[in-house]
C-alpha positions as CSV (number, residue, x, y, z in Angstrom):
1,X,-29.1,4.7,22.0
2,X,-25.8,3.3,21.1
3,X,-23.4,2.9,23.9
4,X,-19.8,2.8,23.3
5,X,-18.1,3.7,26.6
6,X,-15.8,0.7,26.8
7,X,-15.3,0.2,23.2
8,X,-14.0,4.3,23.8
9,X,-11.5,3.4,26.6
10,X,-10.1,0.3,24.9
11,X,-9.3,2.8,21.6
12,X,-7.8,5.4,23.5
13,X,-5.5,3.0,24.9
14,X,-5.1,1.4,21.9
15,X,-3.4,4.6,20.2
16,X,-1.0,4.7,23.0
17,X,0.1,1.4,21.9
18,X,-0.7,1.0,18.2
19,X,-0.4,3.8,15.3
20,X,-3.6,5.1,15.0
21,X,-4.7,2.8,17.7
22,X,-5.1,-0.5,15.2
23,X,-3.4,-2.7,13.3
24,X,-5.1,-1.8,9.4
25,X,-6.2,1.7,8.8
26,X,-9.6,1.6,8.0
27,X,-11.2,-0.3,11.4
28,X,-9.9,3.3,13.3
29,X,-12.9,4.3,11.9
30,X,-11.7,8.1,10.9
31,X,-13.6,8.1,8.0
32,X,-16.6,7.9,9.5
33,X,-15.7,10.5,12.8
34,X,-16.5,7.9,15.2
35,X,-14.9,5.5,17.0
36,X,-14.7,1.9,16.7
37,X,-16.4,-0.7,18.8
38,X,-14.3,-3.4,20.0
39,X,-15.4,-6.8,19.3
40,X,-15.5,-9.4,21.7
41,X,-17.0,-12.8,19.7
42,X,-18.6,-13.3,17.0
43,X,-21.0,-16.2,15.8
44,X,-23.4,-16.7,12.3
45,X,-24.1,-13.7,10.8
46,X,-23.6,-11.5,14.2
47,X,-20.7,-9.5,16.1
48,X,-20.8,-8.8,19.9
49,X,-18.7,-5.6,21.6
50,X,-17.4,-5.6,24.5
51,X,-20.1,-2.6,25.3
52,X,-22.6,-5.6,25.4
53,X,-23.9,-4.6,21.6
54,X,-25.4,-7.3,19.1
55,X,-24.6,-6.4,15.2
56,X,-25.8,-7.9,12.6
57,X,-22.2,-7.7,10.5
58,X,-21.6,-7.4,6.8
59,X,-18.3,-6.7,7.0
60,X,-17.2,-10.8,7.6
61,X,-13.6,-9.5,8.8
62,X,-13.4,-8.2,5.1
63,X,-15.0,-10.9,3.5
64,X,-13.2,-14.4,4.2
65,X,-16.5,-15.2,6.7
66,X,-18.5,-16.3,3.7
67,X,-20.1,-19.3,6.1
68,X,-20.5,-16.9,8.7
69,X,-18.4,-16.8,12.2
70,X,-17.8,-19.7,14.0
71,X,-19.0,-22.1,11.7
72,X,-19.3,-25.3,13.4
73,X,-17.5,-27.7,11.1
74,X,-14.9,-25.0,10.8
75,X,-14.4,-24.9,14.0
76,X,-14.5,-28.7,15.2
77,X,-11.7,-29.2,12.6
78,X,-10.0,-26.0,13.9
79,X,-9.7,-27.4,17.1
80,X,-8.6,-31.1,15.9
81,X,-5.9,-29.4,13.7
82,X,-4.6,-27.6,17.0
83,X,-4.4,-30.7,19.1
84,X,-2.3,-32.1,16.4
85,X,0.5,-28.8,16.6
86,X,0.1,-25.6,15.1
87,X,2.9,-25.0,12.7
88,X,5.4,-27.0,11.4
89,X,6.8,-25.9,8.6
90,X,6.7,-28.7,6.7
91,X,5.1,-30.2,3.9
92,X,1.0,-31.9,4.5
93,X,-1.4,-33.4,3.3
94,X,-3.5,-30.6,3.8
95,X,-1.7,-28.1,1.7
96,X,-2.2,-30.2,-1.7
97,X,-6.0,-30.9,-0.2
98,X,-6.6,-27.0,-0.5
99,X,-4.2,-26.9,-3.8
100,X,-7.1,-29.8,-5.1
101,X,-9.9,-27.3,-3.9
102,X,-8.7,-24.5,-5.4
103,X,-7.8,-25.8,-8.8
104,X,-11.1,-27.6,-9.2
105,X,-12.9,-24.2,-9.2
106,X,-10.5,-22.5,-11.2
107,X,-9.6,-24.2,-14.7
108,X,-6.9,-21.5,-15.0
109,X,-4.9,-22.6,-12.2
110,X,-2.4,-25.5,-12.9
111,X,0.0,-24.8,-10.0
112,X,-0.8,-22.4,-7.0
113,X,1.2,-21.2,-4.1
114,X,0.1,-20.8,-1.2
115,X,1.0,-17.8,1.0
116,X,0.0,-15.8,4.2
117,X,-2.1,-12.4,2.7
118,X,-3.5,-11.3,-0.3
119,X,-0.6,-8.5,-0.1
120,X,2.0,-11.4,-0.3
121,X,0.1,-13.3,-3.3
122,X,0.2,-9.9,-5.1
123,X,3.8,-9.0,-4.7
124,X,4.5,-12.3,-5.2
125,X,2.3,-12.6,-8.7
126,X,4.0,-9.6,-10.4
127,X,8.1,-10.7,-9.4
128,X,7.4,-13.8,-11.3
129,X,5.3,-11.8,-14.4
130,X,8.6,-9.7,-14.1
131,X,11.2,-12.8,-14.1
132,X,8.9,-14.7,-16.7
133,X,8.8,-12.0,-19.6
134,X,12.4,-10.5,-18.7
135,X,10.1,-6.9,-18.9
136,X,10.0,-4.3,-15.9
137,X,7.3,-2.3,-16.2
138,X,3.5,-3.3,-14.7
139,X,-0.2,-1.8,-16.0
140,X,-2.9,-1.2,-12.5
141,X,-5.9,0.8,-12.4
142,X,-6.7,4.2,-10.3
143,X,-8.4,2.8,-7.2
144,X,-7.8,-0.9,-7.2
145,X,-5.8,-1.8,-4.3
146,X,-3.5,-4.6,-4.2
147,X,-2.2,-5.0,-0.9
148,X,0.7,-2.6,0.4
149,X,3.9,-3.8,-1.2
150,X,5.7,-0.8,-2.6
151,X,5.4,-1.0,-6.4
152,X,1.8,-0.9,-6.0
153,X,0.9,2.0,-3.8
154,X,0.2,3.9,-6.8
155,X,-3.3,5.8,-7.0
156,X,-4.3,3.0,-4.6
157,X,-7.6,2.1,-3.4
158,X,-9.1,1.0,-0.2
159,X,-7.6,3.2,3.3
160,X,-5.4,5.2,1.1
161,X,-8.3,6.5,-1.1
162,X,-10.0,6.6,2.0
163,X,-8.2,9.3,3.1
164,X,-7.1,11.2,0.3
165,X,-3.5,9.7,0.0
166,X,-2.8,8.7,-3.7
167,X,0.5,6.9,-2.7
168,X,2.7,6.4,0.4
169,X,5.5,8.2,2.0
170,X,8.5,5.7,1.6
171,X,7.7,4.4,-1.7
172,X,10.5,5.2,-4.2
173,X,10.4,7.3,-7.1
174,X,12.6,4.1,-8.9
175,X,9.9,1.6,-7.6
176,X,7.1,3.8,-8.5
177,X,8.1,4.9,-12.3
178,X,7.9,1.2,-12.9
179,X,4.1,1.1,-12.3
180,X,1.5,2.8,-15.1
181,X,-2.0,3.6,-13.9
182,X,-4.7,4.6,-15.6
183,X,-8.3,4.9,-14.8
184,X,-10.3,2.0,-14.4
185,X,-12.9,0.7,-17.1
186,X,-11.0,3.1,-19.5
187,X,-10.6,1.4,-22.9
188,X,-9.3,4.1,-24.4
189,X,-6.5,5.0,-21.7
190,X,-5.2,1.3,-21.6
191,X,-5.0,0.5,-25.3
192,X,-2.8,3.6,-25.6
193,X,-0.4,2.6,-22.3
194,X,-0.4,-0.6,-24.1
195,X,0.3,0.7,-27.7
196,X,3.3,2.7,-26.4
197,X,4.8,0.7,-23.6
198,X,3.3,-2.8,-25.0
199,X,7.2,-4.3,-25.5
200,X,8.7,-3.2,-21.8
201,X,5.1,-4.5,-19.5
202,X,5.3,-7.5,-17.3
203,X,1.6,-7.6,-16.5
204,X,-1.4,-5.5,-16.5
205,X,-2.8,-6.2,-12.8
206,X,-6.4,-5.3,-12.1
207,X,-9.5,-6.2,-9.7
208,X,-11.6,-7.8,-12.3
209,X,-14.3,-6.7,-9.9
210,X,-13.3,-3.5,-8.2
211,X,-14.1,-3.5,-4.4
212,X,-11.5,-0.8,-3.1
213,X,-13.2,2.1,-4.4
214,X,-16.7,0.6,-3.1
215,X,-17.8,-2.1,-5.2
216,X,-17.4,-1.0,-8.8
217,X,-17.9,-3.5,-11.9
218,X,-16.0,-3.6,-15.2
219,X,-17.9,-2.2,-18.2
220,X,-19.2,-4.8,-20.9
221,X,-16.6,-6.3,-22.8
222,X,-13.9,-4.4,-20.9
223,X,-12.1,-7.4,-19.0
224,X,-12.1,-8.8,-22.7
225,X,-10.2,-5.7,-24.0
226,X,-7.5,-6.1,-21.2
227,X,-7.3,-10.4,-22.3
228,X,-6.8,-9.5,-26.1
229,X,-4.1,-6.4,-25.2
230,X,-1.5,-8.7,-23.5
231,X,-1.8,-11.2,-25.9
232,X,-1.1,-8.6,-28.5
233,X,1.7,-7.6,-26.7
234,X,3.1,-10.6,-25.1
235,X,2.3,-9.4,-21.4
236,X,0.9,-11.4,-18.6
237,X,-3.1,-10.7,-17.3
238,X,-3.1,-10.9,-13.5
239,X,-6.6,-11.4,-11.8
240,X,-6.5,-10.2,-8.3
241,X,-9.3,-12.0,-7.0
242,X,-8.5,-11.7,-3.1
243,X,-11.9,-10.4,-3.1
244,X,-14.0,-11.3,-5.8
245,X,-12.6,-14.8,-5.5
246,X,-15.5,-17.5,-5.0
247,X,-17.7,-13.8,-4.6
248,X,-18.9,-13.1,-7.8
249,X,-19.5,-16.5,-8.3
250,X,-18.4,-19.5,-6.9
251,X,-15.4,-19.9,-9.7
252,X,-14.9,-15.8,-9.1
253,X,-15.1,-13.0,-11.5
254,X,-13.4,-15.2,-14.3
255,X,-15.9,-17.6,-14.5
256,X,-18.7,-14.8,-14.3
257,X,-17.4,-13.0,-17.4
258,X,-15.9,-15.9,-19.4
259,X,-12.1,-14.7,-18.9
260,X,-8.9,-16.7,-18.3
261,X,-5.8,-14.7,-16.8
262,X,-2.4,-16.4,-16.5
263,X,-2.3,-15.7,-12.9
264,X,-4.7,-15.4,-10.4
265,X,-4.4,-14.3,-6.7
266,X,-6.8,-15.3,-4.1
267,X,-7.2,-14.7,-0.6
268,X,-10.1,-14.2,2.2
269,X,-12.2,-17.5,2.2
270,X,-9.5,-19.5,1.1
271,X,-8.6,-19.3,4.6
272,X,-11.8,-19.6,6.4
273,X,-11.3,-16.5,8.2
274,X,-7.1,-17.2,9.2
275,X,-4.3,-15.5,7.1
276,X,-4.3,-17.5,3.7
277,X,-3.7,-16.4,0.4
278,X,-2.7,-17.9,-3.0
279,X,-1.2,-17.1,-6.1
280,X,-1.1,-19.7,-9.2
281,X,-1.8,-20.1,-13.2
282,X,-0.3,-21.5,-16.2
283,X,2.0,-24.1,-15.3
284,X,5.0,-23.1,-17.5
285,X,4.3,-19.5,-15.6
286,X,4.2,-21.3,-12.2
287,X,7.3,-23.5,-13.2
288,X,9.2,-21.0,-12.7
289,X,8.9,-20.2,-9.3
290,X,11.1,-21.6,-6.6
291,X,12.2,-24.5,-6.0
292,X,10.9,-25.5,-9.7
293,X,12.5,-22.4,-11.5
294,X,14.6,-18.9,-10.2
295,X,12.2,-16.6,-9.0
296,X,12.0,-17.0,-5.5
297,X,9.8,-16.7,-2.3
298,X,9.2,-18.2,0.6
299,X,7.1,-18.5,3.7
300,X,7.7,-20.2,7.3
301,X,4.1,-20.0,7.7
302,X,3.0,-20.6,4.6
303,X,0.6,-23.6,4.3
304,X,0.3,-23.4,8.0
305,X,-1.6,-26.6,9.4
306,X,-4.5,-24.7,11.0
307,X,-4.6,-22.4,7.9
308,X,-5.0,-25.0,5.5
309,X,-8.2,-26.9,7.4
310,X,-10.0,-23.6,7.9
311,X,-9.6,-23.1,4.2
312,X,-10.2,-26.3,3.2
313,X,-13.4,-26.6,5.7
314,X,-14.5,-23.6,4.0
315,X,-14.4,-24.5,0.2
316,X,-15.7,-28.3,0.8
317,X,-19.3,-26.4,2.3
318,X,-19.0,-23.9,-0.8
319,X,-18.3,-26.6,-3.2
320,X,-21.1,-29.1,-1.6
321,X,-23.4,-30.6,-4.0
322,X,-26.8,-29.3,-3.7
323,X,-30.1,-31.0,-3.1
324,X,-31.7,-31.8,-7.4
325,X,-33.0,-28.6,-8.1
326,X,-32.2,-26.3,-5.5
327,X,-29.5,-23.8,-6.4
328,X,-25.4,-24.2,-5.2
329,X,-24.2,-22.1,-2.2
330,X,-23.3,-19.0,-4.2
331,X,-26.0,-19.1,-6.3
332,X,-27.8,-19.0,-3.0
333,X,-26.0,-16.6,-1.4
334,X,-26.2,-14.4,-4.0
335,X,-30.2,-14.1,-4.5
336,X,-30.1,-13.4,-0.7
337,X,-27.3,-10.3,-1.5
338,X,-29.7,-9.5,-4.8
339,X,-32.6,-9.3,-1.8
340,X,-30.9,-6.6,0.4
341,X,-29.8,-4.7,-2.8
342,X,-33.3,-4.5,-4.2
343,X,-34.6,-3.5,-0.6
344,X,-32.1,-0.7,-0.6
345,X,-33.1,0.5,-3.6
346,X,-36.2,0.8,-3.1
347,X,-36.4,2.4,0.2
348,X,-34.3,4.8,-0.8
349,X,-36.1,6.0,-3.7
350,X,-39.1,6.0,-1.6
351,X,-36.9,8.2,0.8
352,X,-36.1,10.4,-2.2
353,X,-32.3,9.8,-1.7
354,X,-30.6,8.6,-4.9
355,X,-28.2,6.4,-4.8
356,X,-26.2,3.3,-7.0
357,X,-26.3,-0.1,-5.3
358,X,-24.3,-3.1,-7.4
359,X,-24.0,-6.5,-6.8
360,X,-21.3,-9.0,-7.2
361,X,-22.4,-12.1,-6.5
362,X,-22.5,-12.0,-2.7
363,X,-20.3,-8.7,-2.7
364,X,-22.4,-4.8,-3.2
365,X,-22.1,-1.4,-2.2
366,X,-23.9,1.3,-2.1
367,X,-22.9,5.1,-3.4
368,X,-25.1,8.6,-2.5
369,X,-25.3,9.7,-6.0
370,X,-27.2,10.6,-9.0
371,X,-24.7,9.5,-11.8
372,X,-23.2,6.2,-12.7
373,X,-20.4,5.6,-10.8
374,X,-18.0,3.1,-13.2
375,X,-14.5,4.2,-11.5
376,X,-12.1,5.9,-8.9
377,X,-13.2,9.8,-9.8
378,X,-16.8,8.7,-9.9
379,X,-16.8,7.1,-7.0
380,X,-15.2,9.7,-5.0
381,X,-17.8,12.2,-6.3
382,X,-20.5,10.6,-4.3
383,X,-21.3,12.5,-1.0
384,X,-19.3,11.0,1.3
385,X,-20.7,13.4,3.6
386,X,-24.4,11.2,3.2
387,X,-22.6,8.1,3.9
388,X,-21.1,9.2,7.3
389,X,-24.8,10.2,7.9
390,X,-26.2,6.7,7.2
391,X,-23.8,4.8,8.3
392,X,-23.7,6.3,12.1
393,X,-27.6,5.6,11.7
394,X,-27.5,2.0,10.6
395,X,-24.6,1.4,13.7
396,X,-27.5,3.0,15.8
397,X,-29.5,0.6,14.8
398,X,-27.3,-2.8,15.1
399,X,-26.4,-3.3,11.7
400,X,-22.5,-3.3,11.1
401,X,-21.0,-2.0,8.1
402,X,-17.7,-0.7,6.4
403,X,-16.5,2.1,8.0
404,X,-16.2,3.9,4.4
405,X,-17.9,4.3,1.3
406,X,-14.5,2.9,-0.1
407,X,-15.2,-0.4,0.8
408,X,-17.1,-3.2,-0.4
409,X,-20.0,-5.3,2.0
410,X,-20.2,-8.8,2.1
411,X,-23.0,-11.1,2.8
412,X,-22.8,-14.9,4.2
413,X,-24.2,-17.8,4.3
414,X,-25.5,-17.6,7.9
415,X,-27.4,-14.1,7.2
416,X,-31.2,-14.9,7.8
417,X,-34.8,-13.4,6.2
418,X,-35.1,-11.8,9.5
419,X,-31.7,-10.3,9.3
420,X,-32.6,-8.7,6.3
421,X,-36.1,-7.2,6.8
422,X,-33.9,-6.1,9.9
423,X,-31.6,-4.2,8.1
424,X,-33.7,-3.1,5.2
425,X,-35.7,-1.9,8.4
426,X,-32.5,0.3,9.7
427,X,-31.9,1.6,6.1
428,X,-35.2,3.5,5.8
429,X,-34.6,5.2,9.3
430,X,-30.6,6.0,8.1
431,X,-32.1,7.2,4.4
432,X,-34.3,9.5,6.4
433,X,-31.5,10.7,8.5
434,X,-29.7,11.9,5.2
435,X,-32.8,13.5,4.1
436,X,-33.0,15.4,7.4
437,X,-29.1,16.2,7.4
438,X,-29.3,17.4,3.2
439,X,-32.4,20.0,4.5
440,X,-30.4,21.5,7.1
């Protein structure tokens, strides 16, 4: 039995002190009527609580811990970069290192920007779409999240769809009728936006791989459609890889379907677990950000010393060469996801229990339902009610997990064979709780 009495204190004074009793909405864990267990360390491919409980996590703090925690190179040059002074805000050596790092993985990039969240590298993207094509208006899709800046908490993804909230209180109607959504892998429903509003659209902004609505892929030939549409119409394509980035392979979702977007924004493990994100793209697009050209941001913190080596740590063991014949780290990592995935399936069809698993590279999730699930409205058809079930038993059981059906699991490097049979172990005994809870 799961004990939680600590982890229960610490919350309770937490929402004296913090809305909601946390920092981002979804660790409150409401989605999942429980309450969260506070973590304490964390090291490989396992979390501790202060309750004294070992998980085995696939969350990775949202995905950045692609090595796993505490990787030891990571943090032998964390703690060298700290002895050296923490910020300076300043220009280093280490900022163009990561710039190199990046770029070499992504033949699309030809100037990049570093910045401090994925919601930054977003916001930032689509001002410079805006001040580069002299257009206004912006294209996202129903369920793709994009961080929280204003013009993009429209039909958002992640906590919002989480819990029923399709936009925020405090975004403007002015702000707002600048953004068009329509659903996600819809052909049909884009090439129209597109054919009407073609001459006043900045960008069209998607998650080339969705992972705010649980993981959810694009349709054959789809990502291609959105490609040929801004060309057509003179518009920008913006890949928001924050997630998918070095994920769905190791040169993202671009390089896995054979598209190239005029900006791309990346976050998670291009910080190595610190606050690190990245927009960049087509030089003459990128020229014209600040101080090279007039749209402007800034950062104090941006390129941060101790950002910058985590990051940079973190790429050179993704990037490493492997040994002749065995496969690189991705690769790797994601035959180990494609493991878990099968083993999921098939104990739940042996359970009787239908559900979708996909797989994105080293990213999957995992809907209760019998139909396809290719976007927002199928994806919120699956019983959420099921999920709460088996996720409550797999937490039982050791095995940490998104706190929503929303969100996307991650897998790293440091997950081992027996951490698998483990969990595959757990999801039998949480596929039979659903079974019991869907006779009652």
């Amino acid at each position: 039995m799961l004990h939680l009495t600590k982890s229960a204190e610490a919350f309770a004074e937490a929402k004296n002190l913090m809305p909601g009793g946390v920092n981002s909405p979804v660790r409150s864990y409401r989605s999942v009527d429980c309450n969260p267990p506070f973590i304490a360390r964390a090291e490989g491919s396992h979390i501790y609580d202060i309750d004294g409980n070992e998980f085995i996590d696939y969350v990775g703090s949202w995905g950045p811990m692609v090595v796993g925690h505490a990787h030891p190179k990571v943090v032998a040059a964390l703690k060298a970069a700290a002895e050296r002074g923490t910020s300076y805000g300043a220009p280093t050596l280490l900022e163009s290192e990561l710039a190199r790092l990046v770029k070499s993985v992504y033949p699309s990039i030809e100037l990049v920007r570093m910045v401090n969240s994925g919601t930054e590298a977003t916001m930032s993207a689509l001002r410079l779409a805006r001040g580069f094509t002299n257009r206004d208006k912006i294209v996202k899709f129903i369920g793709c999240y994009h961080g929280h800046s204003d013009g993009l908490l429209v039909d958002a993804g992640s906590g919002l769809a989480t819990f029923g909230v399709p936009s925020s209180p405090g975004v403007t109607k002015a702000v707002a009728q600048d953004t068009i959504t329509v659903p996600y892998n819809d052909v049909d429903a884009v090439t129209a936006v597109m054919d009407k509003y073609g001459s006043e659209i900045a960008a069209i902004i998607v998650e080339p791989v969705a992972g705010n609505m649980g993981l959810v892929l694009p349709k054959q030939g789809y990502l291609d459609t959105l490609r040929k549409l801004t060309e057509k119409h003179g518009a920008l394509l913006i890949f928001d890889e924050v997630m998918c980035g070095f994920r769905a392979s190791l040169g993202g979702a671009q390089a896995a379907y054979g598209i190239k977007p005029d900006l791309t924004c990346l976050g998670k493990i291009i910080g190595g677990g610190l606050p690190v994100a990245a927009y960049g793209g087509r030089r003459d697009i990128m020229s014209f950000v600040s101080p090279a050209g007039p749209a402007y941001q800034a950062g104090t913190l941006s390129g941060n010393p101790l950002a910058m080596t985590a990051g940079i740590e973190t790429l050179k063991i993704l990037t490493e060469e492997p040994e002749p014949g065995e496969p690189d780290y991705t690769r790797k990592l994601s035959m180990k996801t494609k493991a878990v995935v099968q083993g999921l399936e098939s104990r739940a069809k042996a359970a009787g229990i239908p559900v979708q698993v996909h797989q994105a590279g080293s990213m999957f999730g995992l809907f209760f339902s019998e139909n396809e699930v290719y976007d927002y409205a199928t994806s919120a058809a699956a019983d959420q009610e099921a999920f709460k079930v088996w996720f409550r038993a797999m937490l039982e059981e050791g095995i940490y997990l998104a706190p929503s059906q929303f969100e996307t699991i991650f897998m790293s490097g440091a997950h081992t064979d027996e951490d698998i049979e483990k969990t595959l172990t757990a999801a039998e005994k949480g596929f039979a709780a659903v079974k019991q809870y869907r006779q009652k």
